[in-house]
C-alpha positions as CSV (number, residue, x, y, z in Angstrom):
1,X,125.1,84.6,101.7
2,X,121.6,83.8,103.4
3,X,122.3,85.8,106.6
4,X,123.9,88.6,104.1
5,X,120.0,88.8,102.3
6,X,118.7,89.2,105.5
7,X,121.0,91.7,106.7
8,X,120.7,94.3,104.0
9,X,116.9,93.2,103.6
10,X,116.3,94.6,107.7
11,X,119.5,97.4,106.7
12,X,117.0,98.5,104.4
13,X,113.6,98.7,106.3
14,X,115.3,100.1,109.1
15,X,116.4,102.6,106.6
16,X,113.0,103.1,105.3
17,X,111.5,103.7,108.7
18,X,114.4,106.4,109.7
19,X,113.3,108.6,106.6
20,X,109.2,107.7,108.1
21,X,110.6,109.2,111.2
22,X,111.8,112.6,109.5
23,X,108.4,112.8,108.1
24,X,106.3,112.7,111.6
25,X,108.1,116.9,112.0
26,X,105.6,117.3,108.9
27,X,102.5,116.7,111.3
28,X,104.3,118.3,114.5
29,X,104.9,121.6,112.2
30,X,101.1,121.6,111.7
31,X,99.7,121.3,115.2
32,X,102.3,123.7,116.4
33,X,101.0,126.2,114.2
34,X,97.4,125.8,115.1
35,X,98.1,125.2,118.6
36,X,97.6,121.7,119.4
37,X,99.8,119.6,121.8
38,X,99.9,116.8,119.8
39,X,102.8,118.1,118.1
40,X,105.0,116.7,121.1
41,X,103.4,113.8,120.6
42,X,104.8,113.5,116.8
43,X,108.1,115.1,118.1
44,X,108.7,112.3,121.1
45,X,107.8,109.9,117.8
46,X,110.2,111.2,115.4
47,X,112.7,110.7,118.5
48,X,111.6,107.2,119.2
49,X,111.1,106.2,116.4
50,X,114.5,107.6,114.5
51,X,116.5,106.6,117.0
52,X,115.5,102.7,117.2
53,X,116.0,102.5,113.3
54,X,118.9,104.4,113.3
55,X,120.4,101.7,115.8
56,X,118.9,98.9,114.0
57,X,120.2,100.5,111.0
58,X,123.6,101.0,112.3
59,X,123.7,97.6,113.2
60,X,122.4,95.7,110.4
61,X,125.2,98.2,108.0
62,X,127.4,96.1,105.9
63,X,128.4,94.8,102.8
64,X,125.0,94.7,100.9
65,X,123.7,91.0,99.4
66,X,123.3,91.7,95.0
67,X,119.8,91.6,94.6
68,X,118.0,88.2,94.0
69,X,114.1,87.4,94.2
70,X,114.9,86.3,97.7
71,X,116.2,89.6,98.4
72,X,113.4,91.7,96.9
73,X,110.5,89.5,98.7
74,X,111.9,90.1,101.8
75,X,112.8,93.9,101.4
76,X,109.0,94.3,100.3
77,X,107.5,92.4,102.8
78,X,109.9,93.9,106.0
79,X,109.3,97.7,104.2
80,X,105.6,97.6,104.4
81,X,105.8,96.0,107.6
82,X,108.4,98.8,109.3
83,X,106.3,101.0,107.4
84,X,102.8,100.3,109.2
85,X,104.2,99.5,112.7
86,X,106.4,103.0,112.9
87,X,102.7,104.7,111.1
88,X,101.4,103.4,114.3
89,X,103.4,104.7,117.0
90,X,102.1,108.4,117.0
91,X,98.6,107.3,116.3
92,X,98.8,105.2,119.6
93,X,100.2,108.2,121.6
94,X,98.4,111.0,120.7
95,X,95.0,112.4,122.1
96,X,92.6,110.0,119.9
97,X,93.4,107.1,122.8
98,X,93.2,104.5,120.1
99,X,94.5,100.9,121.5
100,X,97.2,99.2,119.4
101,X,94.8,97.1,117.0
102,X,92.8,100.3,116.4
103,X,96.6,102.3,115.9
104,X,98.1,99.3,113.8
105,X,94.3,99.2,111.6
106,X,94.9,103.1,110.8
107,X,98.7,103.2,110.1
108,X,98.0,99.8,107.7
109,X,94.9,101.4,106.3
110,X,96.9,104.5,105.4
111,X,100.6,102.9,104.0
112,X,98.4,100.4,101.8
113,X,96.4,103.4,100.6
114,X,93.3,101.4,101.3
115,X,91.1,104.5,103.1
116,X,89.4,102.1,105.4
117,X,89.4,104.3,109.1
118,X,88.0,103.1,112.9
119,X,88.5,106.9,113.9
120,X,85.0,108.9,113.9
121,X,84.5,112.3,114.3
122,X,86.9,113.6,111.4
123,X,85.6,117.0,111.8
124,X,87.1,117.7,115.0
125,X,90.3,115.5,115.0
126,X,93.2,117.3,115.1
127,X,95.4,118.8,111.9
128,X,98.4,116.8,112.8
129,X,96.9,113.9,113.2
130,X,94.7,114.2,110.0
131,X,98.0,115.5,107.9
132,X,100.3,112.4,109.2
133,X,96.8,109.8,107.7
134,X,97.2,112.0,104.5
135,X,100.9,111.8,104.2
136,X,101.0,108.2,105.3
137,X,99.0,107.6,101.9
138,X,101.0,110.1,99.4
139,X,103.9,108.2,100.9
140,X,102.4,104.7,100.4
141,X,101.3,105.8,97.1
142,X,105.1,106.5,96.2
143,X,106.2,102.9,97.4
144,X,103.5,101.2,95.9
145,X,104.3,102.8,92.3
146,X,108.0,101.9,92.7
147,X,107.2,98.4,94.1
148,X,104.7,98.1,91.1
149,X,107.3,99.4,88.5
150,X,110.8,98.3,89.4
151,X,110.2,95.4,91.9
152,X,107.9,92.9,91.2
153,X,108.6,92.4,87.4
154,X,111.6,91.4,88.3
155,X,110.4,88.8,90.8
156,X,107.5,88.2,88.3
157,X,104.5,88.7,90.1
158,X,103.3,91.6,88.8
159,X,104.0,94.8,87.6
160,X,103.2,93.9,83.7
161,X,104.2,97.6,82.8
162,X,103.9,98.9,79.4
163,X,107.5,99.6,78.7
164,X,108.0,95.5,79.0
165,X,105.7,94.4,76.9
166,X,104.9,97.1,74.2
167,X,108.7,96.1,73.0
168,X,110.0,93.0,71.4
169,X,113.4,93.9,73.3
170,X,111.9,93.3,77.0
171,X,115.5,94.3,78.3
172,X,114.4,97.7,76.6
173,X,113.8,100.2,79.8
174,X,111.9,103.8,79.7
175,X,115.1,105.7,80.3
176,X,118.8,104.7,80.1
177,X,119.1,105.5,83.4
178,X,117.8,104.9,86.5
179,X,118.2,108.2,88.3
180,X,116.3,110.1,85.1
181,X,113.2,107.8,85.6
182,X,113.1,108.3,89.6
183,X,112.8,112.3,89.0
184,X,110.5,112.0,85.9
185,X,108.4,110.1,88.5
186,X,108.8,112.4,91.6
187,X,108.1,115.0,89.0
188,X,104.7,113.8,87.7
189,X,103.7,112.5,91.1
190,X,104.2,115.8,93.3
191,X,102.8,118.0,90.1
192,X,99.8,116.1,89.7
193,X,99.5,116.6,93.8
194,X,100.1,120.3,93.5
195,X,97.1,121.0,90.8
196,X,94.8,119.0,92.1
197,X,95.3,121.4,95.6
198,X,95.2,124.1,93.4
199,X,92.1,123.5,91.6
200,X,90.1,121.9,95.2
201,X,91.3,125.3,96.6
202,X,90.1,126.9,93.2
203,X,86.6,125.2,93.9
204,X,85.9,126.2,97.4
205,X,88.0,123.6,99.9
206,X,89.7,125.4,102.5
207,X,94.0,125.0,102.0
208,X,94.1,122.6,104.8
209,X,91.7,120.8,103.0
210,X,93.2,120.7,99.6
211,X,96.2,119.4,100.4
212,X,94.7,116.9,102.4
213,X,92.4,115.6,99.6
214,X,95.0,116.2,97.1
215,X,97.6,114.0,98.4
216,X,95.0,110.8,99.1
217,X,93.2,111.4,95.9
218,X,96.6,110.8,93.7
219,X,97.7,108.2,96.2
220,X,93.9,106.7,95.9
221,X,93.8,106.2,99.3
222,X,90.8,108.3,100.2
223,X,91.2,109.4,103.6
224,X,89.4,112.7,103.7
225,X,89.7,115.3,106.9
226,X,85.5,114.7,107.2
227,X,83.1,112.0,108.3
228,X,80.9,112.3,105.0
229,X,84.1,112.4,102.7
230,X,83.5,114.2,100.0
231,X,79.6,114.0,101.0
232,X,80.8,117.1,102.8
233,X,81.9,119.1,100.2
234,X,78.2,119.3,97.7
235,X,80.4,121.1,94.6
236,X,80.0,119.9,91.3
237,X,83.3,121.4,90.5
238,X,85.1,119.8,93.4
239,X,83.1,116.3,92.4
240,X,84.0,116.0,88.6
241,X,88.0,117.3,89.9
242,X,88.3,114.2,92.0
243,X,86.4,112.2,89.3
244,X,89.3,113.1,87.1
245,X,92.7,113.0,89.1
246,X,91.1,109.6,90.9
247,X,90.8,108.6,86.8
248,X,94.5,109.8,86.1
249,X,96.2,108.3,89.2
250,X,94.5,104.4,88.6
251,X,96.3,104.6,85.0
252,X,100.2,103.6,84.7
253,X,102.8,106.0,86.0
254,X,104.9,104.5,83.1
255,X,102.6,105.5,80.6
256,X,102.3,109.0,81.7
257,X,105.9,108.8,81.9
258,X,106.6,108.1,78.6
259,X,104.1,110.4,77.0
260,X,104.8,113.5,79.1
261,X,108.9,113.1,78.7
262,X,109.3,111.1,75.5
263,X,105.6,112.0,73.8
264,X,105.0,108.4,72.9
265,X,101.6,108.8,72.3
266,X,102.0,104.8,71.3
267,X,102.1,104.6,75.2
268,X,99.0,105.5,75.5
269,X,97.3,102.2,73.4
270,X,98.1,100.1,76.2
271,X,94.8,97.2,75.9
272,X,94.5,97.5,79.9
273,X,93.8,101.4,79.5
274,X,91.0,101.0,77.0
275,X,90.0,97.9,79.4
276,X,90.1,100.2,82.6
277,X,88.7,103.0,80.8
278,X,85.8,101.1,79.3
279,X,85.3,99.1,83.0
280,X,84.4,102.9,84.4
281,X,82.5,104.4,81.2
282,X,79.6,100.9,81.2
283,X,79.2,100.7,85.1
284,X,78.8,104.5,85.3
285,X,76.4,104.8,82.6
286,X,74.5,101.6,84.0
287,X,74.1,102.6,87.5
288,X,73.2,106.4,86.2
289,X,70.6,105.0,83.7
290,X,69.4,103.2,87.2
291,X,68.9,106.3,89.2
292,X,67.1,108.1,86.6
293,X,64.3,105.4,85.8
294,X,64.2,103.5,88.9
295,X,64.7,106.6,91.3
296,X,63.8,109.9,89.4
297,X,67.1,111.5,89.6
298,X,67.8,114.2,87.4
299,X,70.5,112.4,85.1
300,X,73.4,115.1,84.8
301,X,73.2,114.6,88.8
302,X,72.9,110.9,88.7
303,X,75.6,111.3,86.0
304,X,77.6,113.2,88.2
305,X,77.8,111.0,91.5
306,X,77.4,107.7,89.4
307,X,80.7,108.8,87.9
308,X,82.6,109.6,91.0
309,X,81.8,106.8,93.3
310,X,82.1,104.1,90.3
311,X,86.1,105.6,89.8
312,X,86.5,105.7,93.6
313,X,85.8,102.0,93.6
314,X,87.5,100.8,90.8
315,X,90.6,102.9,91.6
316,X,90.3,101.6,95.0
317,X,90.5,105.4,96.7
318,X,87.2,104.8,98.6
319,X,85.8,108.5,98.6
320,X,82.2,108.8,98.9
321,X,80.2,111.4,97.4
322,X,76.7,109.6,98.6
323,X,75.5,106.6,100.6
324,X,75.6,104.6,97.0
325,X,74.1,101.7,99.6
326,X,70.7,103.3,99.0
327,X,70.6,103.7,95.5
328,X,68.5,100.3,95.1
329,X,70.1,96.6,94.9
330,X,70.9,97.0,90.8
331,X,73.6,100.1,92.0
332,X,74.9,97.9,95.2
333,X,75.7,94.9,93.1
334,X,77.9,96.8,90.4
335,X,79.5,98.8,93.0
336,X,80.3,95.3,94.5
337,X,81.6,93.9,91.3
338,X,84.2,96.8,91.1
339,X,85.3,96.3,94.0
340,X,87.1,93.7,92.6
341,X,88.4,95.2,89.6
342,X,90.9,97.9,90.4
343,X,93.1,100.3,88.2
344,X,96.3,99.6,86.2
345,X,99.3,98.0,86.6
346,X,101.8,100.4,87.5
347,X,99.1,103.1,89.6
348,X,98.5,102.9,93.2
349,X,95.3,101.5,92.9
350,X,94.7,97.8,94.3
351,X,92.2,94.9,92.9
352,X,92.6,92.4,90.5
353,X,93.9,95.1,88.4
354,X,93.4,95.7,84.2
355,X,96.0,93.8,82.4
356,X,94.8,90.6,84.4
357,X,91.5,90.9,83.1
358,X,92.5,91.6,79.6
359,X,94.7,88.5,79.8
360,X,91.9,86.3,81.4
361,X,89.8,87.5,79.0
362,X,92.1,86.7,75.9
363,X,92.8,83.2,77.4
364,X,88.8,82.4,77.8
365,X,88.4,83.7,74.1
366,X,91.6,81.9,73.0
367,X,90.2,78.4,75.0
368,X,86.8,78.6,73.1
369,X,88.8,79.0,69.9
370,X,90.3,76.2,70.1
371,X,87.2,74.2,71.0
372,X,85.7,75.1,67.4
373,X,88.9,74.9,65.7
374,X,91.0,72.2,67.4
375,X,94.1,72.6,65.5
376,X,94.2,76.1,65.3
377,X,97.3,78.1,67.0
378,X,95.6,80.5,69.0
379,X,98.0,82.0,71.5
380,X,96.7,84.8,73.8
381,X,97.6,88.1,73.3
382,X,98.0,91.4,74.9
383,X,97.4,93.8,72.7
384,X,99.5,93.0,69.8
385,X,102.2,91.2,71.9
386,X,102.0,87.0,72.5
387,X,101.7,86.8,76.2
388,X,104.0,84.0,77.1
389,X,102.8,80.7,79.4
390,X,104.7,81.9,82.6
391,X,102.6,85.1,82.6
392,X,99.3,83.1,81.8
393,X,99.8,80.9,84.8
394,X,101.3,83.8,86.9
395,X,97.9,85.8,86.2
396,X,95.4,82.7,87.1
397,X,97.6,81.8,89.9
398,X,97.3,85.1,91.2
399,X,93.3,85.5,90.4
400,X,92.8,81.9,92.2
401,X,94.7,82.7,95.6
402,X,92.5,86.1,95.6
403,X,89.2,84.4,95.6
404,X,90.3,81.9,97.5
405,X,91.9,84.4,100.2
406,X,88.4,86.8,99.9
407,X,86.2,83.6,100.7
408,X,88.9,82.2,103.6
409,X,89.2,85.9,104.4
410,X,84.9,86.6,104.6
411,X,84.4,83.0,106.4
412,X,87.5,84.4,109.2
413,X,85.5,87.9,109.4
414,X,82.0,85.9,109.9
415,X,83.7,83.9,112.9
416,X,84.2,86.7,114.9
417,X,80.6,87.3,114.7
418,X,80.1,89.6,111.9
419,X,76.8,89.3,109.8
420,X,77.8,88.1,106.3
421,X,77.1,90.5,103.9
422,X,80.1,93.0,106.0
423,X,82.2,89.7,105.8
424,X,82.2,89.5,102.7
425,X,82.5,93.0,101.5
426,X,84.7,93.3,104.5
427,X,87.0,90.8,103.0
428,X,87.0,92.2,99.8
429,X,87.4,95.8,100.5
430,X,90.7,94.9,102.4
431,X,92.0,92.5,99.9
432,X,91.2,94.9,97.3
433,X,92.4,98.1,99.1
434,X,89.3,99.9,98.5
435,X,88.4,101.4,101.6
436,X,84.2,101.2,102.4
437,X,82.5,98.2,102.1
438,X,78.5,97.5,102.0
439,X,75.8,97.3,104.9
440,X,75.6,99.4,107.4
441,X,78.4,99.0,109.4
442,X,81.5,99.7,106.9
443,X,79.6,101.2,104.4
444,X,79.7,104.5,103.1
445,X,78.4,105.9,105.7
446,X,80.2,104.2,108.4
447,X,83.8,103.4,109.4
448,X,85.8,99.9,111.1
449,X,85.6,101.0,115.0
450,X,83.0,98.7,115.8
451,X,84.6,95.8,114.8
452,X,86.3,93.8,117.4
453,X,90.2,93.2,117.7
454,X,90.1,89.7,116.0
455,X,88.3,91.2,112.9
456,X,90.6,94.3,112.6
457,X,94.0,92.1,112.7
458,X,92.1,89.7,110.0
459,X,91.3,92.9,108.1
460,X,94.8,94.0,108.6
461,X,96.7,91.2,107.2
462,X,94.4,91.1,104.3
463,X,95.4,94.9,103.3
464,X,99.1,93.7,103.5
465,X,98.4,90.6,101.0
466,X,96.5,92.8,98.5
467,X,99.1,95.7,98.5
468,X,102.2,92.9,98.1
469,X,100.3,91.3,95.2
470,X,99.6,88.2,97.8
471,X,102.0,86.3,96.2
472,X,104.8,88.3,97.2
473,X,103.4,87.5,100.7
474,X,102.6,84.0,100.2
475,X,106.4,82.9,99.1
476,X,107.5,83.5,102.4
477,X,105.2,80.8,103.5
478,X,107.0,77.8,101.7
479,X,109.8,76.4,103.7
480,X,112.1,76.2,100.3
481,X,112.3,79.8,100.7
482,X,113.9,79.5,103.8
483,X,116.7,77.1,103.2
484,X,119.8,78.5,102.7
């Protein structure tokens, strides 16, 4: 049975990465048509590439193991892993002459939908190679969603979606069947893709552009085709867009689910929404208020930007419409607080993540209850629904292995001779999936490239732990897991 788990677990990847290698004729179509050579570079990939899975594949066929939490941690872990390695491969070939850690930091980068890049010189780099970043994101985006909604409730460490706890039936699914919720999905996914190209190429992005943009803004990755990122593009119209499908993608897919096919509006009173929501309204208006009275910006501009880069951050798509470094120390600390934070459950944003912070918050409230009234039942609550122990510990195991990882992971970071303040928001940013950190090296208005080897793979196996919920990671590390 063991060796049956892992068989179907690699039958799987391999899988995974034969479909990845489909995807690479994407990028080839595009340098074709504007005349670059890298297209033969995506082309020998796709060949490479396909052909290794498809023997792995081929070999690894059989009769498939039922699925157990064994099963699904090691399909997660094996499918993000096949997924960044066979990422790599045309990134390593083509013209960029990136080395392997630099290759590996980009294709990672781009399946986690963390945004965080070591190539400069954007402007110039070819379309292929800035279409197969963009689709490595919209694709990650679509794994991370399902991992987030089918996966890891079942292997209960995370996922808290709406559908499972809004009901006092928690067998009670969204649809009765499975193949009606994958195209409700796919439906809202490519449609909110689609107008938000439409409306960038309505505001004044060229159509390369827009689809670009569109397909790491609903993934909230936030690679962008330029160096300034959205810095580039000085359109209020083309801000307050991204502001808004940034907003829409860090909130549950099962919510928007359920209210766009079944009109629950009920959906829609999920506590982690009006937690999320609220998050972004108080850390806008505070860092706003800041650049009006401590720098003299004009507000609706202050507004505008304070807006933008506070729901890149918390979403964890990483755009940048400014250097937010140099908006005074007051700006730089709440940007660095929601760094942490992150979007829903359920979304492809990263970070700690809403319902974990509405739970905390209920347990602290709920613990200094019961230090006033000693005998009074005062069970934590989401919402209106009594979250049960094994979540409550699941929640503060989780939020105690992340700071515990960040520090481990900032102190790793400063050994390889970084200065502290980018190890620690160097740390964070790839924990968190967020993309720029602080300081002026992986800032805003930098990028990774000058960070040595050592630091990179550090930074890489953070993104890996934050996009696989780190415990999902961490299991793998204790030797019961491993006996048959």
């Amino acid at each position: 049975m063991y060796g049956q788990t892992i068989r179907s677990a690699i039958w799987i990847a391999a899988t995974a990465g034969l479909y990845l290698s489909l995807a690479m004729m994407v990028p080839a179509a595009v340098d074709f048509y504007f005349g670059n050579a890298d297209w033969q570079v995506f082309a020998a990939s796709a060949f490479v590439v396909g052909s290794f899975c498809l023997g792995v594949a081929m070999a690894a066929r059989g009769s498939p193991a039922p699925f157990s939490r064994r099963l699904g941690f090691l399909v997660v872990n094996l499918l993000w892993v096949t997924l960044s390695v066979t990422g790599a491969v045309p990134l390593y070939m083509s013209s960029l002459g990136l080395d392997m850690a630099d290759a590996l930091f980009e294709s990672v980068s781009a399946v986690t939908t963390t945004g965080a890049t070591v190539i400069a010189g954007l402007d110039t780099t070819p379309p292929g190679l800035l279409m197969w970043r963009s689709l490595l994101q919209w694709i990650g985006g679509i794994g991370i969603v399902a991992m987030g909604l089918l996966v890891l409730p079942f292997l209960r460490v995370g996922g808290f979606t709406v559908f499972k706890i809004e009901s006092s039936d928690t067998s009670e699914k969204p649809f009765a069947r499975f193949s009606m919720f994958i195209r409700a999905f796919f439906a809202i996914y490519i449609g909110l893709t689609l107008v938000c190209a439409l409306l960038y190429g309505a505001f004044g992005m060229s159509g390369f552009d827009a689809i670009n943009h569109a397909m790491t803004t609903i993934a909230t990755g936030g690679f962008s085709t330029r160096d300034a990122s959205f810095g580039a593009f000085q359109s209020f119209g083309l801000i307050w867009t991204a502001t808004i499908f940034m907003a829409l993608a860090g909130l549950p897919f099962s919510v928007m689910i359920l209210f766009a096919v079944r009109g629950r509006l009920d959906a829609l009173r999920d506590p982690q929404i009006a937690a999320y929501g609220g998050l972004i309204l108080v850390l806008t208006v505070l860092i706003a208020l800041g650049l009006r009275l401590n720098q003299g910006e004009d507000f609706i501009h202050a507004l505008t930007h304070a807006a933008f880069n506070v729901v890149s951050i918390v979403t964890t798509t990483g755009y940048a419409s400014d250097d937010y470094t140099t908006w005074g120390s007051f700006a730089v600390a709440l940007m660095f607080v929601a760094t942490f934070l992150g979007g829903c459950s359920g979304s492809t944003s990263g970070g700690i993540k809403a319902y974990r912070l509405v739970i905390i918050a209920s347990s602290i409230r709920s613990g200094l209850m019961r230090l006033i009234y000693p005998n009074a039942i005062r069970p934590v609550r989401y919402g209106s629904v009594t979250v049960e122990p094994d979540m409550q510990r699941t929640v503060f195991l989780f939020v105690c292995a992340y700071t515990g990882i960040w520090a481990l992971g900032a102190i790793a970071l400063a050994a390889t001779g970084l200065d502290i303040e980018t190890a620690l928001s160097g740390s964070i940013t790839a924990l968190a999936n967020v993309g720029p950190g602080i300081g002026p090296v992986i800032g805003p208005a930098g990028n990774f490239s000058t960070i040595g080897d050592p630091g990179k793979l550090i930074m890489i196996f953070l993104m890996l732990l934050g996009r696989l919920e780190i415990l999902a990671v961490l299991v793998l590390l204790v030797p019961a897991f491993w006996r048959d």
